[in-house]
N, C-alpha and C positions, 0 to 999 in steps of 0.2 A: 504493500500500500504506500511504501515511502518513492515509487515510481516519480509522480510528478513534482514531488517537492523535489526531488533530486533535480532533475529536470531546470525546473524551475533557477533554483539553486546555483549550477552549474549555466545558467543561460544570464544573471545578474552578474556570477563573477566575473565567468569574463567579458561582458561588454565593460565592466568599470575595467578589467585589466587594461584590455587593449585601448581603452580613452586613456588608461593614463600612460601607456606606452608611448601612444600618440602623440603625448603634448610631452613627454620626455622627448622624444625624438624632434620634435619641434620647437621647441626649446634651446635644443642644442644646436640645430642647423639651418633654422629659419632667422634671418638677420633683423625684419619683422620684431622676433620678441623681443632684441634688446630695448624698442622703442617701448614697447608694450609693459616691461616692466619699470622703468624711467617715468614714464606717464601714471602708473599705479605708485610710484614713491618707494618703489624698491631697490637696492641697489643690486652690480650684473652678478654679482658670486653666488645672490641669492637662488637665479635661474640658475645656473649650475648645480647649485646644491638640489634644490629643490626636483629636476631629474633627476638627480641619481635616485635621490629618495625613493622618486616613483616607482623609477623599475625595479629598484630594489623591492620595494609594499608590493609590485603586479607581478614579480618573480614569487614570492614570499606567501600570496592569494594562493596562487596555483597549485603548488609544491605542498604535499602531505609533512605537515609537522606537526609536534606538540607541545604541549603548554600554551606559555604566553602568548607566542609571539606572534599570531595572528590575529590576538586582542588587541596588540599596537597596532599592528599594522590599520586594521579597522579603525580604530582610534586617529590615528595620524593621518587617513587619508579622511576623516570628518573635518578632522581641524583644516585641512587643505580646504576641502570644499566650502566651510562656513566662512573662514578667510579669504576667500577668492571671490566667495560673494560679496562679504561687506566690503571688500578692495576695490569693484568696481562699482557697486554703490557709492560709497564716498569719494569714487574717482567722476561721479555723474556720469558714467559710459549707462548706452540704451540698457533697458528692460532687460532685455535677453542675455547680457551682458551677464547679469548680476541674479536671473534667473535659470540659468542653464548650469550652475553649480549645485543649485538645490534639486532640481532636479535628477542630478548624478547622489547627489545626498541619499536624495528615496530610493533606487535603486541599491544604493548601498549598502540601505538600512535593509530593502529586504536581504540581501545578498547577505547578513550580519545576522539578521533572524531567522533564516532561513537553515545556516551554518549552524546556527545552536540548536534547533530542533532538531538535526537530522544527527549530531555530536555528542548532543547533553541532555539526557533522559531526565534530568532534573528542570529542564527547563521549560520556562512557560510562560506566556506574559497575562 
């Protein structure tokens, strides 16, 4: 019966992996972002860092491990998303701007509940 959560599950990770693969890789080799982050009030190492991170978290999604550490990873890529929002909120860039983060947010989130249900017999909201 755990068919379509699995499914389910496995179809939120990785669309968040490969968006954040995506904007790793764009990040690093589109000239575009340095303007992009300069304009949000970030300085350029931040972009740097901030891919590695990613693929590091969309490496880390994928890959069978235990314990913690893909309670951080979940974690660290919320704070991306909720910071990416309010960045281009206070930056006044359009709507979509500053809505297309939260959006990646919900997907996340189920991608994070979805994880624990099918992980943690203990869990439940």
């Amino acid at each position: 019966m755990k068919k379509y959560p699995k499914i389910v599950y496995w179809s939120a990770t990785v669309l968040i992996c490969v968006m954040m693969l995506f904007s790793s890789y764009s990040y690093l080799v589109n000239p575009d972002m340095d303007q992009a982050f300069t304009h949000l009030g970030f300085p350029d190492f931040f972009r740097i860092e901030l891919a590695i991170a990613k693929m590091i978290g969309a490496l880390l999604l994928l890959i069978r491990t235990k314990g913690w550490i893909k309670e951080w990873v979940y974690a660290g890529f919320s704070f991306t998303f909720i910071s990416a929002s309010l960045a281009h909120f206070m930056a006044g860039d359009p709507v979509g701007a500053w809505v297309a983060p939260l959006l990646f947010l919900g997907v996340l989130m189920l991608s994070y509940i979805l994880f624990k249900r099918l992980h943690d017999q203990n869990f439940s909201l």
